[in-house]
N, C-alpha and C positions, 0 to 999 in steps of 0.2 A: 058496697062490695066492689072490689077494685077492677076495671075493665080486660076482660081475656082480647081483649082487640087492641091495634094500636089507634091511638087518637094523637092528632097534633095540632095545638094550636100556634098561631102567630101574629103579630103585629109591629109595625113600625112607628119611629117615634120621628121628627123633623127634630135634628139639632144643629141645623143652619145657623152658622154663630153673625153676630153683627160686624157693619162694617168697622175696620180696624184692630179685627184681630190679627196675631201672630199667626201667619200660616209656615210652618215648619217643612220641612224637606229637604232646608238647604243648611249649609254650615255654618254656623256666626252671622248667618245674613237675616238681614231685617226685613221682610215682608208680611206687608202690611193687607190685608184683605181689602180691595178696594169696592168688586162686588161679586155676584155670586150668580155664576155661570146655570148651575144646578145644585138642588136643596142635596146636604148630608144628610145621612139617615141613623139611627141604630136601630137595628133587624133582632126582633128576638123568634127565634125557633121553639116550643116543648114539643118536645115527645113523651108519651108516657104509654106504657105497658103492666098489667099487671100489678098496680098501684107503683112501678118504677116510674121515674120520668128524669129524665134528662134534657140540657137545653145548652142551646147557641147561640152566644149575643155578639154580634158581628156591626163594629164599629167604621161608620166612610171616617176613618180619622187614618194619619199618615204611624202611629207608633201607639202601645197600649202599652203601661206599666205597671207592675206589681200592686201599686197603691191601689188604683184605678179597679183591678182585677179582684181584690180584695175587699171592696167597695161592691161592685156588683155580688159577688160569692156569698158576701153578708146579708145582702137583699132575699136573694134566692134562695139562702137557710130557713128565712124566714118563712118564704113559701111554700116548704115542703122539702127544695133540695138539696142532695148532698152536693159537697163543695165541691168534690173533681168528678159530679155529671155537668158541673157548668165550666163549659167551654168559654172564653172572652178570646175575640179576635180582631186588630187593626185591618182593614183592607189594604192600608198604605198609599195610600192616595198622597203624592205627592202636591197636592194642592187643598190643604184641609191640616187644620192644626193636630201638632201632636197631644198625646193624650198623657201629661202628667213627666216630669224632668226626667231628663234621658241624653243629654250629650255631653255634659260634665258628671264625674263623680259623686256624690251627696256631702264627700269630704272636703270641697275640692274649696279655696280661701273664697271669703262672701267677699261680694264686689257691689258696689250701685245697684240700686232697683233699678234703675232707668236700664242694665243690661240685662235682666232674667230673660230678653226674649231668645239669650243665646242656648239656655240650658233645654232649649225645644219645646216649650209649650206655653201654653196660654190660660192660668188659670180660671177665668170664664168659662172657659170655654170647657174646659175639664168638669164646672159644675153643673154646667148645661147638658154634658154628658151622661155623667153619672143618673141623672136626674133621667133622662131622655131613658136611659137602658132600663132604671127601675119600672117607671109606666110601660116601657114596651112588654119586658116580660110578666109585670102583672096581669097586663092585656091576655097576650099571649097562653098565660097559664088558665084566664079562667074564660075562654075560648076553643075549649078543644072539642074536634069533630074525630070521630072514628075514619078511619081511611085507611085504604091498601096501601103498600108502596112498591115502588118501579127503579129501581136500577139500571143503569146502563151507561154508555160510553162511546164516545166520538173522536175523530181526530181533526186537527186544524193545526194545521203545522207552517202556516202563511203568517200568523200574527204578531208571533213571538220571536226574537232572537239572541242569540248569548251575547250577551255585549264585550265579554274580554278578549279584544282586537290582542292577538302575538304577533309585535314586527319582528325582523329580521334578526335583530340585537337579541332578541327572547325576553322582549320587555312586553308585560301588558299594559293595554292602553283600554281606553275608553271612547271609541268615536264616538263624536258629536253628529247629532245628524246631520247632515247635507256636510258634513265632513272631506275635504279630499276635492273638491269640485265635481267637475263632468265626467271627470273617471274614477272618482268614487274614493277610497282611502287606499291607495295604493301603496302606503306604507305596512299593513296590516298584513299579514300573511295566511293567517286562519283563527279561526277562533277556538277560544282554548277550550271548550264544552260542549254539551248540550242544551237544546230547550227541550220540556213538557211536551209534546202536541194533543197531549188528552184532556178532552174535554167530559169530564166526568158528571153528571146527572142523578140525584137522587130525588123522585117524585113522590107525593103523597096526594093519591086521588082520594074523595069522599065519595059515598053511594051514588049520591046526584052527578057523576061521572067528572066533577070539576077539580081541580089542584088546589088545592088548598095549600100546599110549599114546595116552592121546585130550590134545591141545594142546587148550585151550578159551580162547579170546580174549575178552575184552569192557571196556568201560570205564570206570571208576567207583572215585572215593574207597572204601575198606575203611573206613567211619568206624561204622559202626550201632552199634557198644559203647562206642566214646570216647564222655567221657572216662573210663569206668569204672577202677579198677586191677586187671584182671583180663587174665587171656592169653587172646587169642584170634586165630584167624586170617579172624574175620569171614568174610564171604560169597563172599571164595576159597575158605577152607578148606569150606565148607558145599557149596560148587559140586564141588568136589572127592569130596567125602564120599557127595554124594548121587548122582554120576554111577557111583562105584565100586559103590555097594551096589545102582544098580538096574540097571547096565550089568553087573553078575557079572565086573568086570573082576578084582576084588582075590584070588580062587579062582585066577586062572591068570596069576597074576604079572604083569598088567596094572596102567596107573597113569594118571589124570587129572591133569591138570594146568593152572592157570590165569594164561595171560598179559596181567597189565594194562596198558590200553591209555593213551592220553596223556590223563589225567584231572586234570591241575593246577586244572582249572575245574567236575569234575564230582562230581555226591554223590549218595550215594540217597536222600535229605529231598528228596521234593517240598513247598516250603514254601507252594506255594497251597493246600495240601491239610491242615489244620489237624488233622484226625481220621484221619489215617492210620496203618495199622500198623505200629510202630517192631520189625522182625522180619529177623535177616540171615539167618535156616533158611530163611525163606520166598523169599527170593530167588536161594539158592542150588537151591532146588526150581524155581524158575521156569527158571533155566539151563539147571537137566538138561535138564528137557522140552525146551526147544527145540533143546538142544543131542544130545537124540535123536532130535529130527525129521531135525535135519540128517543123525545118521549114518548113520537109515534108508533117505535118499534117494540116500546118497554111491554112488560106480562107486568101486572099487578099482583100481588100473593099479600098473607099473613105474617107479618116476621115473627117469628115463636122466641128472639130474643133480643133483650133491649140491655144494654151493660155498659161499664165504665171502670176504665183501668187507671190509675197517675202510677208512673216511678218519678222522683227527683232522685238524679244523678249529680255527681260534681266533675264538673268540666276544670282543667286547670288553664291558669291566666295563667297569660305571657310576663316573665321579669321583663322591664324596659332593660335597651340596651343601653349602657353606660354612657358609649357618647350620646346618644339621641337622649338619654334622662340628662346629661350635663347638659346638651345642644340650651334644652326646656327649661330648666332652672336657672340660665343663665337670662334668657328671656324674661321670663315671669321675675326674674329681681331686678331687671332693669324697668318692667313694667306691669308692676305688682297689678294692676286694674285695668280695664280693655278700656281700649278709646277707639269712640265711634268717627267711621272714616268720614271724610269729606262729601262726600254725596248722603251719607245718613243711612246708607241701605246695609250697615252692616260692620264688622270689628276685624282688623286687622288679619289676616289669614293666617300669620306668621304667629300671631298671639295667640288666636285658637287652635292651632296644632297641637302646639306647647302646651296649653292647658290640657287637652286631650293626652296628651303623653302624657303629662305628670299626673293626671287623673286614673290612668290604667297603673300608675305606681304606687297610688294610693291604693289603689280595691287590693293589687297584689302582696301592698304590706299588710293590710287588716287582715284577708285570707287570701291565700293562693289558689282554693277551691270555689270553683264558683256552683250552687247549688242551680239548676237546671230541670224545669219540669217538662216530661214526656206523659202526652195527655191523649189514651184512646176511646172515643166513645165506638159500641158496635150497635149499630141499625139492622136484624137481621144477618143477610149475608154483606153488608157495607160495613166500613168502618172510617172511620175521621181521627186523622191522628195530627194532633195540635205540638207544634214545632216552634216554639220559640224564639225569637228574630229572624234573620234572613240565611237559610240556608243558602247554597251551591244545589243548580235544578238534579245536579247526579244525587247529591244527595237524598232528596224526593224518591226520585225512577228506582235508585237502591231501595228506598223502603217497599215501594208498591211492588218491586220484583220478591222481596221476601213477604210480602204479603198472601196469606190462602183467602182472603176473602175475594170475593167475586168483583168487589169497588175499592178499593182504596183510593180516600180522599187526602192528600198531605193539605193542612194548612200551615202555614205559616203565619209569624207573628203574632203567637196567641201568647195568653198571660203575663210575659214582660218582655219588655226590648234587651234585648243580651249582646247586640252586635251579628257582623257578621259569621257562616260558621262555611269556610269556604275548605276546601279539598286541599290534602297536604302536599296535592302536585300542584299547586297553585299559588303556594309561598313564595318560590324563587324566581316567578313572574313579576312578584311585585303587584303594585299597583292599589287604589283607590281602597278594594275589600281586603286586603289582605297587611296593608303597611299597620304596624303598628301604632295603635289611635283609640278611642274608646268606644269606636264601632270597627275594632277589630283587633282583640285582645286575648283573644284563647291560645294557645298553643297548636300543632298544626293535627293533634290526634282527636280534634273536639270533636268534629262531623262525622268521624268513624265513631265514636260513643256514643251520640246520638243515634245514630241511625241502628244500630247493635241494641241500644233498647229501646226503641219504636219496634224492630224487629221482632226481637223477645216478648215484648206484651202483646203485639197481634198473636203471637203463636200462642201464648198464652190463654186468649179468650177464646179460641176456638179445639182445643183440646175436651 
């Protein structure tokens, strides 16, 4: 008979890939893992209510893609659940291969094995994954304790900052840290956005008073080790690490877990700050704490409802611009095949631009609609609403302000890599998220469709 309580089980799997993988983050560049700073994880979550159950399989990998997603959803039918109660989510870790091709087209002309490392991933490594997420969440499912859950929320508004620097000209940039010298980036006039400062927490105690899963929300580029070639899971995995060992969770089969939030525009380089400590241990120490104030303060209750909503939407792709599509095919037929530069680390910048433009011509001649999934799981009065690449953090804050639940968790990067989906006052800045590329091909109304139905379906489940 199916439990009137909520129960959640969890487990993690090591998918610490070997030395010599492809670690992804960067553009056409070749980095090579040389060693591995701290182990990658994939985290699985169940929840189950009332013979419902739902789950969250949250990957230390820098990109998650459709295949990948589809892969795991097939696993999880098997064991009971429905496809969109399963959430799949990249942390983004700029230092951890991505998970399945995502920087070229699928149309886009074959070239050399010896280059696949540019289309972003590492197929080992992808099987290492898959494989890692199936045991976690088998774990997971047939581990489940009964437990209250706890709610709540914190602010840290020290960690994060919006990285698109507007100079004088009204061009955005991107400071690099220690940018600018002893006076910092004086070119910069202000930054074109917000960060998150909410530190969101959802707890699952069992009788014996212990956590059994702490969710840890917050928002922010995983970048503090780029571009090293070393495996890390940055200052998720540090958030993680530090909440287990001083929350005593990891002794009683409990597991932290961190869901990032819509950080397309967010980093932890504060670049007015020239002398600052380049530290992600320290960040993910700052988490804990607050994110033990929070648990401190939490009530524990019954959630009387466990649910799951997907709309897919279609977003429209951007037509390349004529000269920028002729700039690229003018390229690409002088140098139909990339060639690896003289240091080894990497293919011509000019040649993978190009390819990226003519790549975003390609999806917009096959269709100009691109299909888009908006993915809410409700915990109770929480909710987790799964966001597809890299939002703009307004876009986030907009959802959680239409939000009536009590938590709203924005993740980001879950089910496939789509690009970025930045604000449409944010176009004629220019710059890095927004220039036309195959991480950044929507047209400028995509982030207000998104967040219009994230909005819609919260209001939804709680009607």
């Amino acid at each position: 008979m199916p439990s009137t309580s909520l129960r959640v089980g969890t487990a993690r799997v090591d998918i610490t890939p070997p030395a010599g993988t492809q670690v992804a983050g960067g553009i056409g560049a070749r980095r090579i893992a040389e060693f591995a700073l701290d182990p990658l994880y994939v985290r699985a979550n169940v929840f189950e209510l009332g013979g419902r159950k739902l789950t969250i399989v949250v990957f230390d990998a820098t990109i998650i893609t459709l295949p990948i997603t589809q892969a795991v959803r097939a696993a999880a039918a098997e064991m009971g659940f429905a496809p969109d109660a399963v959430m799949v989510q990249a942390t983004q870790t700029h230092t951890a291969p991505g998970l399945g091709q995502f920087m070229l087209d699928d149309a886009f002309m074959p070239f050399p094995a010896e280059f696949d490392f540019i289309r972003g991933n590492d197929p080992t490594f992808d099987q290492i994954a898959v494989r890692g997420a199936v045991n976690a969440l088998r774990q997971a499912n047939t581990s489940l304790h009964p437990v209250k859950l706890g709610i709540g929320s914190g602010y840290e508004g020290r960690l994060a900052f919006n990285r698109r620097g507007i100079t004088k000209d009204g061009c955005a940039v991107m400071p690099w840290y220690g940018s600018g010298g002893p006076l910092g980036p004086t070119h910069v006039k202000y930054a074109e956005g917000p960060m998150d400062p909410e530190v969101g927490v959802l707890a699952a105690r069992s009788n014996d008073m212990k956590l059994r899963s702490v969710l840890i929300h917050y928002t922010c580029h995983p970048v503090w080790l780029f571009p090293r070639p070393v495996i890390s899971a940055d200052w998720c995995g540090a958030t993680c690490d530090e909440v287990e060992r001083l929350g005593g969770m990891a002794s009683f089969g409990g597991m932290a877990t961190v869901l990032n939030g819509c950080c397309g525009d967010v980093h932890p380089w504060p670049f007015y700050q020239p002398d600052f400590t380049f530290d992600h241990l320290s960040m993910g120490r700052e988490l804990c704490k607050m994110s033990r104030r929070v648990i401190e303060s939490m009530s524990f209750h019954d959630p009387d409802v466990l649910d799951w909503k997907v709309q897919r939407i279609h977003l429209p792709v951007r037509p390349v611009e004529a000269e920028k599509l002729a700039a690229a095919e003018k390229i690409l037929r002088e140098q139909p095949t990339p060639v690896l530069a003289a240091n080894g680390r990497g293919v011509s910048g000019e040649w993978m631009r190009a390819a990226s433009t003519y790549s975003v011509h390609l999806l917009h001649q096959r269709s100009p609609r691109f299909e888009y999934e908006v993915q809410v799981l409700r915990l109770g009065d929480a909710v987790i609403v799964g966001m597809p690449g890299e939002p703009f953090a307004i876009g986030g804050l907009r959802v959680k302000m239409a939000s009536p639940a009590k938590l709203t968790i924005t993740a980001h990067m879950t089910t496939q890599y789509v690009g970025y989906l930045p604000t449409r006052e944010a176009i004629p800045h220019g710059g890095h998220e927004v220039d036309t590329s195959y991480w950044a091909k929507f047209q400028p109304e995509a982030l207000d469709l998104v967040v219009d139905a994230a909005g819609r379906l919260i209001q939804s489940m709680f009607q």
